[in-house]
C-alpha positions as CSV (number, residue, x, y, z in Angstrom):
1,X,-118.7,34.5,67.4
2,X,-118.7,34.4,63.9
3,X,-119.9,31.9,61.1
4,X,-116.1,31.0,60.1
5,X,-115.2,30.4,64.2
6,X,-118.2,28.4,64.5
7,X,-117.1,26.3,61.5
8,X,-113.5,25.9,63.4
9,X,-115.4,24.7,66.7
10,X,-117.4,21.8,64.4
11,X,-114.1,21.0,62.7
12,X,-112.1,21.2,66.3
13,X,-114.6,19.0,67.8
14,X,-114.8,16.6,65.4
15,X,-111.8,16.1,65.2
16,X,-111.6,15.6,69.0
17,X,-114.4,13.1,68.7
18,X,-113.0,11.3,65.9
19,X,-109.4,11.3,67.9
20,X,-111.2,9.1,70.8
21,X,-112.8,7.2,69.0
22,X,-109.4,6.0,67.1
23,X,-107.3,5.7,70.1
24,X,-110.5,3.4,71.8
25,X,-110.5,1.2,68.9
26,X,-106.6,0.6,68.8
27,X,-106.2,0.2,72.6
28,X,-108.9,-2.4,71.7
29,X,-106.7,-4.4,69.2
30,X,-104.0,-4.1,71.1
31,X,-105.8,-5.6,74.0
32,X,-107.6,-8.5,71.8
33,X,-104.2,-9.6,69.9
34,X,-102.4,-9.8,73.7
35,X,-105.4,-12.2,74.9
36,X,-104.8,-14.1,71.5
37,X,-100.9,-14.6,72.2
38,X,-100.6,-14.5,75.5
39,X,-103.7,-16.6,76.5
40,X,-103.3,-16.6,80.4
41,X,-106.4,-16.2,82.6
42,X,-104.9,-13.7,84.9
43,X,-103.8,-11.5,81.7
44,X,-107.4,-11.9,80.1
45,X,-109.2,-11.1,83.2
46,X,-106.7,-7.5,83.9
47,X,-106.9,-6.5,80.4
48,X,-110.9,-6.9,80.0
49,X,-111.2,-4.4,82.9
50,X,-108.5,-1.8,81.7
51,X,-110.9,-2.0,79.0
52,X,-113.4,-0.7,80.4
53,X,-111.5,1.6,82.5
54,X,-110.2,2.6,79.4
55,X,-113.1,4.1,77.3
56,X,-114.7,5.7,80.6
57,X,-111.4,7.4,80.7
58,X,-110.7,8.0,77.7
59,X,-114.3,9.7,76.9
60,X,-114.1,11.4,79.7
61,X,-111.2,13.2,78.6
62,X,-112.6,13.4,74.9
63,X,-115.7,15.9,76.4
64,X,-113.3,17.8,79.0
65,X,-111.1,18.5,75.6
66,X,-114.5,19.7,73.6
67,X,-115.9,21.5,76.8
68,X,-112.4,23.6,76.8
69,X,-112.6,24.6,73.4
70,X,-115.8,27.1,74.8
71,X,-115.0,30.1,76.7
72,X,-117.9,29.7,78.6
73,X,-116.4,26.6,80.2
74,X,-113.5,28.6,81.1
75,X,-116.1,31.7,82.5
76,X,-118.0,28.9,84.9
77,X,-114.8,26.9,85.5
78,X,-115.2,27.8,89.0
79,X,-118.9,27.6,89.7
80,X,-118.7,24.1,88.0
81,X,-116.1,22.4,89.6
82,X,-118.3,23.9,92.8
83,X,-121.1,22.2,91.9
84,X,-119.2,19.2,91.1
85,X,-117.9,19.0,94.7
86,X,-121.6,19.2,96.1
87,X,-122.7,17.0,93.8
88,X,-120.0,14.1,94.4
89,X,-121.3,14.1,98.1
90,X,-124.7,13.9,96.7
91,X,-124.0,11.1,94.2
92,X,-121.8,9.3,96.8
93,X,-124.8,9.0,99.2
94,X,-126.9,8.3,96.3
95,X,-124.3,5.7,94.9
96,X,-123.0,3.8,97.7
97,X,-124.3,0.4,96.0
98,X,-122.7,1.3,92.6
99,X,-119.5,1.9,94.1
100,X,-119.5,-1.1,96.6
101,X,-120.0,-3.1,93.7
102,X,-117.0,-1.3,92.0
103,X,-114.4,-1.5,94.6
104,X,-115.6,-4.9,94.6
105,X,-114.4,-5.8,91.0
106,X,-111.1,-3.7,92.0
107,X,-110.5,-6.0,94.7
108,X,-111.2,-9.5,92.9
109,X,-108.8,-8.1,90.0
110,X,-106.2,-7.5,92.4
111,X,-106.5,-10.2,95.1
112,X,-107.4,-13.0,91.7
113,X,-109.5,-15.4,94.2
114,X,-110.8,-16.6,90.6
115,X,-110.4,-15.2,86.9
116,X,-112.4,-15.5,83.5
117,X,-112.3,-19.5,82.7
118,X,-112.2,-20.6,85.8
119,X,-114.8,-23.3,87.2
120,X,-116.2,-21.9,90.5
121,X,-118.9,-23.0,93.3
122,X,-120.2,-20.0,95.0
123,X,-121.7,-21.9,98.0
124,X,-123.4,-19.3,100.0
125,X,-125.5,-18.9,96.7
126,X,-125.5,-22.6,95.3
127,X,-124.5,-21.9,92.0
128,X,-121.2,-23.3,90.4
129,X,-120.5,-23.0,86.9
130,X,-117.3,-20.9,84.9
131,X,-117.0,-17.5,85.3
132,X,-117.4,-16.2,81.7
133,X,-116.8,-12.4,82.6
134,X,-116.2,-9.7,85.1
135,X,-117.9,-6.5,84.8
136,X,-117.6,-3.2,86.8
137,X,-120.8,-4.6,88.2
138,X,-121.0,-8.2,88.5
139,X,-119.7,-11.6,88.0
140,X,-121.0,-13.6,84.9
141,X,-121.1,-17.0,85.5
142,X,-122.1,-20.2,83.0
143,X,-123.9,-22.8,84.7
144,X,-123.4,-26.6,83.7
145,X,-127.4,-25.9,81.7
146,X,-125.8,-22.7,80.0
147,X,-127.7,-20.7,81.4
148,X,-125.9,-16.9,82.9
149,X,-126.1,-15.9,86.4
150,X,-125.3,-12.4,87.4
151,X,-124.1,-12.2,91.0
152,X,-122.8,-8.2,92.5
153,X,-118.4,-8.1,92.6
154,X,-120.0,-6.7,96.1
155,X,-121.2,-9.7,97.2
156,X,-119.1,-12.1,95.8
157,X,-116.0,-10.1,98.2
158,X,-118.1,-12.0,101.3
159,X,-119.0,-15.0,100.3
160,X,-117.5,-18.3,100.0
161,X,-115.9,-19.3,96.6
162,X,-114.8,-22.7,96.1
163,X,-112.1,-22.3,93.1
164,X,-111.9,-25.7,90.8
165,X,-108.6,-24.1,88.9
166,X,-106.9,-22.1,91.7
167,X,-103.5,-22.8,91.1
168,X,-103.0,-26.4,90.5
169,X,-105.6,-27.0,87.8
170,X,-105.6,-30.9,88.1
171,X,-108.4,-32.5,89.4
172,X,-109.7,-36.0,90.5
173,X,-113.2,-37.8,91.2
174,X,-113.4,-41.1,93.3
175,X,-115.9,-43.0,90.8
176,X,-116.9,-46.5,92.6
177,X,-117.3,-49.6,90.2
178,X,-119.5,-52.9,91.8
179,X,-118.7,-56.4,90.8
180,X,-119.8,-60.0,92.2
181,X,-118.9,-61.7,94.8
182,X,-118.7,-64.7,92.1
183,X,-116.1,-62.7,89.8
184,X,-112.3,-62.3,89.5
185,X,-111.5,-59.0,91.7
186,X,-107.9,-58.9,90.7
187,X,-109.0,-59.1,87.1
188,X,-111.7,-57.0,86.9
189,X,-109.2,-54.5,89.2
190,X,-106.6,-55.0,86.3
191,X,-109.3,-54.1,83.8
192,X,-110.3,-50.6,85.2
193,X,-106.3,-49.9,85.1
194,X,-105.8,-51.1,82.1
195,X,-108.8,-48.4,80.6
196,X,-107.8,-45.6,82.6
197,X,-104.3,-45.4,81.1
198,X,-106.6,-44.7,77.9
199,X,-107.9,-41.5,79.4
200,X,-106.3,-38.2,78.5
201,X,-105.6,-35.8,81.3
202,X,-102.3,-36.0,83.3
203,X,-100.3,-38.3,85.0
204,X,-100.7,-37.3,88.4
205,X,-96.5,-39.5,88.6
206,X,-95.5,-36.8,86.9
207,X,-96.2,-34.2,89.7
208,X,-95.3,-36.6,92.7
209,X,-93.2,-40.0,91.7
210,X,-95.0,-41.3,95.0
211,X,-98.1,-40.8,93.4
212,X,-99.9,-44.3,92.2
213,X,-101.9,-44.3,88.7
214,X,-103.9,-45.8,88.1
215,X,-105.0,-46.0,91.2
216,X,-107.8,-49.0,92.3
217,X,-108.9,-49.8,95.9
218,X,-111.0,-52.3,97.3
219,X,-113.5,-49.9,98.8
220,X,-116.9,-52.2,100.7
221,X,-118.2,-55.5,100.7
222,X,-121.9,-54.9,99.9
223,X,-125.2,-56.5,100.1
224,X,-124.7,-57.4,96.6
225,X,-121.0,-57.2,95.9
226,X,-118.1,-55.8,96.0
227,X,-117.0,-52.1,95.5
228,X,-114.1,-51.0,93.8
229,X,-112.9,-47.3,93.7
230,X,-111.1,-45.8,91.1
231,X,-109.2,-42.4,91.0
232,X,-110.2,-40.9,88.2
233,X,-108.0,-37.3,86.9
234,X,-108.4,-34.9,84.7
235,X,-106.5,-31.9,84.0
236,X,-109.7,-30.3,85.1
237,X,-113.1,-30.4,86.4
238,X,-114.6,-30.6,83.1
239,X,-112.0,-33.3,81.5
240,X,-112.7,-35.5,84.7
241,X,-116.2,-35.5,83.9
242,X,-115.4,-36.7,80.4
243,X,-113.2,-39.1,81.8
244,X,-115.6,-40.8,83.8
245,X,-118.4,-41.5,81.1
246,X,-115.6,-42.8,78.7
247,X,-114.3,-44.7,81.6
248,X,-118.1,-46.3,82.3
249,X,-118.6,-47.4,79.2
250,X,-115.6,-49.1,78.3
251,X,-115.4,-51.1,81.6
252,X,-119.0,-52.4,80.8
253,X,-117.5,-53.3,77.6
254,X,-114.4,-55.0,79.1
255,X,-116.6,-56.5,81.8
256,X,-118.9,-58.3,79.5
257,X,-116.1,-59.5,77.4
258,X,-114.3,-61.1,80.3
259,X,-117.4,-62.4,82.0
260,X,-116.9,-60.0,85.0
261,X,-120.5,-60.3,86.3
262,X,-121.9,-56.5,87.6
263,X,-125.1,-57.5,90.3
264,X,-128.0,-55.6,89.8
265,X,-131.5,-56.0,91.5
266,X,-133.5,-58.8,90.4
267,X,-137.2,-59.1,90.7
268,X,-139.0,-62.2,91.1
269,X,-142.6,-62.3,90.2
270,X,-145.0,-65.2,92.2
271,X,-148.7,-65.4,90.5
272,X,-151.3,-66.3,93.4
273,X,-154.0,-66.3,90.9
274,X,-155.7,-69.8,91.6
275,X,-155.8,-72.2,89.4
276,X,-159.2,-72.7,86.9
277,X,-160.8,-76.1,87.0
């Protein structure tokens, strides 16, 4: 081989190189503007792992190209692709973890039992939190603290998963409100309706007209009042959170201005200490 052929090979390759590398980066856009239109879980989560599908692929191809371009590769075509058979079994063996975890993500992808943004519980493992991305490997998940854990697609196939936005997103939390035995029940129950109608989220009416919002029950007579429970909704988990601490402190603020009395504990203090002469 001469100087000007090994010139062509650099040039050949190169361009090969450079070919990948520009077809990886627009497959890229294309993928980021789709998330940014479409904006659907299910399309985000598919389209993240094509992506990484994608460049294996892709660069894969890119050094089978470049390989071909040597008639060497053409000379131990045979041995290779030899060896490569041996050495698949040996890497299987060797890889059975890897590709347990991989089948793993195929199947979540596929089956969807969750998706990126969603707001899981993974019970067998105590952790609950939203599921910020799914690798090849393993499932990220953001915990309440912000804090990441990475749990094996492998694993997460047998365990338990408790989905806060599988299919109907809305959600609701039973949030229990005490007042005296002294104060106005139907008021203070009028109150709590009147300041849920403030809260965002939906109307669960609009879903089923047999539905009732706001919805307030007289829940237990207690020691030291009565309970009332509240149905508190939120187009999800996070929002019904949010619901509930805007929903505490207005009450107390309604409560206070319409003299609804809320018990607490009071402690009474007796001083034995006898008197001095």
């Amino acid at each position: 081989m001469n100087f000007i052929d090994i010139i062509q090979k650099v040039i050949d390759i190169g361009l090969i190189i450079l070919i990948t590398f520009l077809i990886d980066k627009i497959i890229d856009i294309i993928i980021y503007k789709t998330i940014k239109i479409k904006n659907t879980k299910n399309l985000t989560t598919m389209l993240l792992f094509f992506r990484r599908i994608k460049r294996i692929v892709l660069y894969s191809i890119g050094i089978i190209v470049c390989l071909s371009t040597f008639e060497i590769f053409s000379t131990f075509s045979v041995t290779l692709l030899s060896g490569l058979g041996i050495g698949s079994v040996v890497l299987g063996l060797a890889a059975q973890e890897s590709l347990k975890n991989f089948f793993g993500t195929v199947s979540i992808i596929m089956g969807s039992p969750y998706e990126v943004g969603d707001f899981i519980e993974c019970t067998d493992k105590a952790v609950s939190g939203t599921v910020e991305d799914i690798t090849m490997r393993h499932t990220v998940i953001r915990t309440v603290n912000n804090r990441r854990v990475l749990i094996p697609n492998g694993e997460m196939n047998y365990y338990t998963i408790e989905n806060f936005n599988y299919k109907d997103n809305e959600s609701v939390k039973l949030v229990d409100y005490e007042i005296a035995y002294e104060a106005d029940i139907d008021k203070a129950i009028k109150i709590i309706q009147k300041e849920m109608k403030k809260l965002s989220g939906p109307n669960p009416k609009g879903r089923n007209k047999n539905e009732e919002f706001p919805k307030v029950r007289v829940y237990s007579w207690e020691d030291s009042g009565i309970k009332l429970r509240a149905w508190v909704w939120g187009k999800d988990l996070g929002e019904v959170y949010e619901n509930v601490y805007k929903l505490n402190y207005s009450i107390k603020k309604a409560f206070e201005k319409e003299n609804i009395k809320i018990p607490y504990p009071h402690v009474e203090v007796i001083n034995k200490e006898p008197k001095r002469k």
